[in-house]
C-alpha positions as YAML, in Angstrom:
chain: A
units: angstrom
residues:
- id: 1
  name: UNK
  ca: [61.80, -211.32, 9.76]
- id: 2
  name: UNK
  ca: [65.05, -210.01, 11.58]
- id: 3
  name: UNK
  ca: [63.11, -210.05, 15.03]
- id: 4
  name: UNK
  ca: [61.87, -213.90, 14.65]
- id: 5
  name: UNK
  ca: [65.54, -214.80, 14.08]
- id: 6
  name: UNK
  ca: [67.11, -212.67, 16.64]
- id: 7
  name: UNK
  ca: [64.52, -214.39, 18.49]
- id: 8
  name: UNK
  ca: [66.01, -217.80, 17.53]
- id: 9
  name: UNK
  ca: [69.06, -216.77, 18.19]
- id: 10
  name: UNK
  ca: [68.01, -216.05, 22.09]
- id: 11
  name: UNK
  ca: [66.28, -219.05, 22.56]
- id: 12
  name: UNK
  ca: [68.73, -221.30, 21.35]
- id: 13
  name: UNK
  ca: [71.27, -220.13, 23.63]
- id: 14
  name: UNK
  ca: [72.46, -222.67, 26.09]
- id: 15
  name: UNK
  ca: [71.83, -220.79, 29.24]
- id: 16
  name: UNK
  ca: [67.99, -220.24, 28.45]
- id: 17
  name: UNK
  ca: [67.12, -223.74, 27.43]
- id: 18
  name: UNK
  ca: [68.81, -224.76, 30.60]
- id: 19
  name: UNK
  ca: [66.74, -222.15, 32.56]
- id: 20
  name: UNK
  ca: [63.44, -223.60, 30.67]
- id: 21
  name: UNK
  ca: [64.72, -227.14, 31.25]
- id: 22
  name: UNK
  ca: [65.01, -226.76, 35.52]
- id: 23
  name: UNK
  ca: [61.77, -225.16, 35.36]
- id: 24
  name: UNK
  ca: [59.86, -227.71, 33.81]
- id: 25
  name: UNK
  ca: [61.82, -230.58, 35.43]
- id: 26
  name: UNK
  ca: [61.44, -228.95, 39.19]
- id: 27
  name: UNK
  ca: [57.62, -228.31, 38.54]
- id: 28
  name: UNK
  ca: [57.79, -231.89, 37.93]
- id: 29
  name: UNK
  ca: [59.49, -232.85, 40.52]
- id: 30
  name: UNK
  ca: [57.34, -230.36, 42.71]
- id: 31
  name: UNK
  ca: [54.50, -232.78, 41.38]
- id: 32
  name: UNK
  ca: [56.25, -235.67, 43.00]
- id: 33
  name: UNK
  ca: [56.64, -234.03, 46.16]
- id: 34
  name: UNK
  ca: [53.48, -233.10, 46.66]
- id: 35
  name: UNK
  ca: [51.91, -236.45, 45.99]
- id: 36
  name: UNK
  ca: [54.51, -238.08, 48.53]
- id: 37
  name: UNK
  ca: [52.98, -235.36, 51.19]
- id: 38
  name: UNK
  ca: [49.40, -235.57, 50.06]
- id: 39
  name: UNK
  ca: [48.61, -239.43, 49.14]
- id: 40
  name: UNK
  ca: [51.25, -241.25, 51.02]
- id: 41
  name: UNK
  ca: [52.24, -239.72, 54.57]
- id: 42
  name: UNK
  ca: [49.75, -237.33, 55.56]
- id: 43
  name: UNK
  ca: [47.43, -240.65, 55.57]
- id: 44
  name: UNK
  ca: [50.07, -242.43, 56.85]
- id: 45
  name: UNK
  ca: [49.91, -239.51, 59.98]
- id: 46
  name: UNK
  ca: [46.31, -239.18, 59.98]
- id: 47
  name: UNK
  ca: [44.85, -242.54, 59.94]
- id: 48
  name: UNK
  ca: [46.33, -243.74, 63.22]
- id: 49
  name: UNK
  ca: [44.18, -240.48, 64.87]
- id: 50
  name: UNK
  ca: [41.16, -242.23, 63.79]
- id: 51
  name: UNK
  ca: [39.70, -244.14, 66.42]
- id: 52
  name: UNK
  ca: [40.26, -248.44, 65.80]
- id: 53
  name: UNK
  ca: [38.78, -251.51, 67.96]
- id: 54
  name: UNK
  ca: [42.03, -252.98, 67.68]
- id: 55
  name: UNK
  ca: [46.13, -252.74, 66.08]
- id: 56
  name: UNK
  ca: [44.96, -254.67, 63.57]
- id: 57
  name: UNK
  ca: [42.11, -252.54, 62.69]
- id: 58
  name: UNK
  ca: [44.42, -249.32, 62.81]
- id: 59
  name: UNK
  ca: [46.83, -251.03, 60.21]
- id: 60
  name: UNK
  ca: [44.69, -251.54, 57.88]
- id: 61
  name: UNK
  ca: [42.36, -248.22, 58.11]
- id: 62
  name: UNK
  ca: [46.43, -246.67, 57.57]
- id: 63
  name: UNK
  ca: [47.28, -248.38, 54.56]
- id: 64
  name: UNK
  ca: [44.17, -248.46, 53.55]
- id: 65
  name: UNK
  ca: [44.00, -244.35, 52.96]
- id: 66
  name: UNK
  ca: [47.61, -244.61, 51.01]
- id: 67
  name: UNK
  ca: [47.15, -243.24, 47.45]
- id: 68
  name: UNK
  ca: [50.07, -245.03, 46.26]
- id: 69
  name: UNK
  ca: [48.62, -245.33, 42.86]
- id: 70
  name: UNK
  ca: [48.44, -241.37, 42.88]
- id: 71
  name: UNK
  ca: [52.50, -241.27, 43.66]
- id: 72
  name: UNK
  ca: [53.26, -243.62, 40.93]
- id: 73
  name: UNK
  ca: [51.43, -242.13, 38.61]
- id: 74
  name: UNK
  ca: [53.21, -238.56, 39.81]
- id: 75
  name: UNK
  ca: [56.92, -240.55, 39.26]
- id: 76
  name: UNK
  ca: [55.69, -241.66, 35.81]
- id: 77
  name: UNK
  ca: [54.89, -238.56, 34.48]
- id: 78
  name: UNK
  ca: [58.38, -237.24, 35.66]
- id: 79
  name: UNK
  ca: [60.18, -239.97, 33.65]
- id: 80
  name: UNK
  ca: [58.35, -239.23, 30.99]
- id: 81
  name: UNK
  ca: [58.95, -235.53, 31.07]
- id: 82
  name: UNK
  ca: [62.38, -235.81, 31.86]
- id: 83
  name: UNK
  ca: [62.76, -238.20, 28.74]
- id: 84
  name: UNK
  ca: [60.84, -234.92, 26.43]
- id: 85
  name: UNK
  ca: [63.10, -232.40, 27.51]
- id: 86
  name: UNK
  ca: [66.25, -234.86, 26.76]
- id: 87
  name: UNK
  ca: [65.50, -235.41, 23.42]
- id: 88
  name: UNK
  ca: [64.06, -231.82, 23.04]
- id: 89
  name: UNK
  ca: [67.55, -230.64, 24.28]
- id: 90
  name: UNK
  ca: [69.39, -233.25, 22.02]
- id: 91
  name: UNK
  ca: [68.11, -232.07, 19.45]
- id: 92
  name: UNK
  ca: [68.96, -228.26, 20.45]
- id: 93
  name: UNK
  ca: [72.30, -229.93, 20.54]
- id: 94
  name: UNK
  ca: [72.10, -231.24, 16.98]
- id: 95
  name: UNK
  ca: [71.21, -228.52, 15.28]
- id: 96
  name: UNK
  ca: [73.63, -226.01, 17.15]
- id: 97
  name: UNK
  ca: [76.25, -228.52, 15.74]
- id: 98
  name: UNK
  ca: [75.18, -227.60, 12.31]
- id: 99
  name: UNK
  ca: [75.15, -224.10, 12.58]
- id: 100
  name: UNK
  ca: [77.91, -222.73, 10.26]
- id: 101
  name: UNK
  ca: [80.61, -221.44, 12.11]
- id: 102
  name: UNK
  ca: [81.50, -217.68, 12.03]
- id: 103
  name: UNK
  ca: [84.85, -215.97, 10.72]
- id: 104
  name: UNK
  ca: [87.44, -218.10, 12.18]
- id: 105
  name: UNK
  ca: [90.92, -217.24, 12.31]
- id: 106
  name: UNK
  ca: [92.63, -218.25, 9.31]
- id: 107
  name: UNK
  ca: [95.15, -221.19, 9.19]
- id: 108
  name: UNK
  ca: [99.05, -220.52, 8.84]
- id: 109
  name: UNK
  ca: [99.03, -221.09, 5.16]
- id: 110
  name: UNK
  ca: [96.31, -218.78, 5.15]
- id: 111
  name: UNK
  ca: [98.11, -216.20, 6.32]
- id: 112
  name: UNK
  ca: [101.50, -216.77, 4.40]
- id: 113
  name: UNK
  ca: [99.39, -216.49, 1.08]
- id: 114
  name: UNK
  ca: [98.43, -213.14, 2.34]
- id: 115
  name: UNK
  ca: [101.45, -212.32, 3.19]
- id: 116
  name: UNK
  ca: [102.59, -213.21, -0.31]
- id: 117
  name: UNK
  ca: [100.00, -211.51, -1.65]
- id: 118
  name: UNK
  ca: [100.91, -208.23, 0.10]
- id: 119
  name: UNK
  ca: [104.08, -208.30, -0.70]
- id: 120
  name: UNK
  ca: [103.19, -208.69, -4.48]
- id: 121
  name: UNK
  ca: [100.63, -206.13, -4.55]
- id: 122
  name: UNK
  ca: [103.76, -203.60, -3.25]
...
């Protein structure tokens, strides 16, 4: 039992659920990216090699082969991640704030009753 919650106790650190956060959002975003390259301008590039009767033609061939339904699809998915990880996070938030807090120093009454008490006990 003492290794799951040392466990805890790693994960919940900030700097790790940051580090798991920019992962997930920049694979993601590498998603996005790719789908800009892939469905939008390499077709955008390509098309115009193909061989048309006319400019017309060639316009339309070019949008034609534009997978912009693929790149919108790729965006929404990243809001939608993004949005997970914020609430995931929020809720990391939430519950670090209801951690009990450790030995703190003691107040200044504190430490005149002590001193009171000391000086009793001699």
């Amino acid at each position: 039992m003492g290794m799951l919650k040392e466990f805890r106790n790693f994960a919940m650190r900030g700097n790790v659920v940051d580090l798991a956060v920019a992962v997930i959002i920049g694979a993601a975003f590498g998603t996005i990216v790719s789908s800009l390259v892939d469905d939008v301008i390499t077709p955008l590039l390509l098309t115009p090699a193909l061989k048309a009767a006319n400019a017309q033609d060639l316009d339309k061939l070019a949008w034609g082969a534009v997978k912009y339904g693929k790149f919108l699809a790729a965006i929404i998915k990243f809001v939608i991640i993004a949005f997970i990880l914020f609430l995931i996070v929020k809720g990391f938030k939430s519950m670090e704030k209801k951690k009990v807090p450790s030995a703190t120093e003691p107040s200044a009454t504190e430490k005149l009753l002590a001193e009171i008490r000391d000086l009793l006990k001699k």
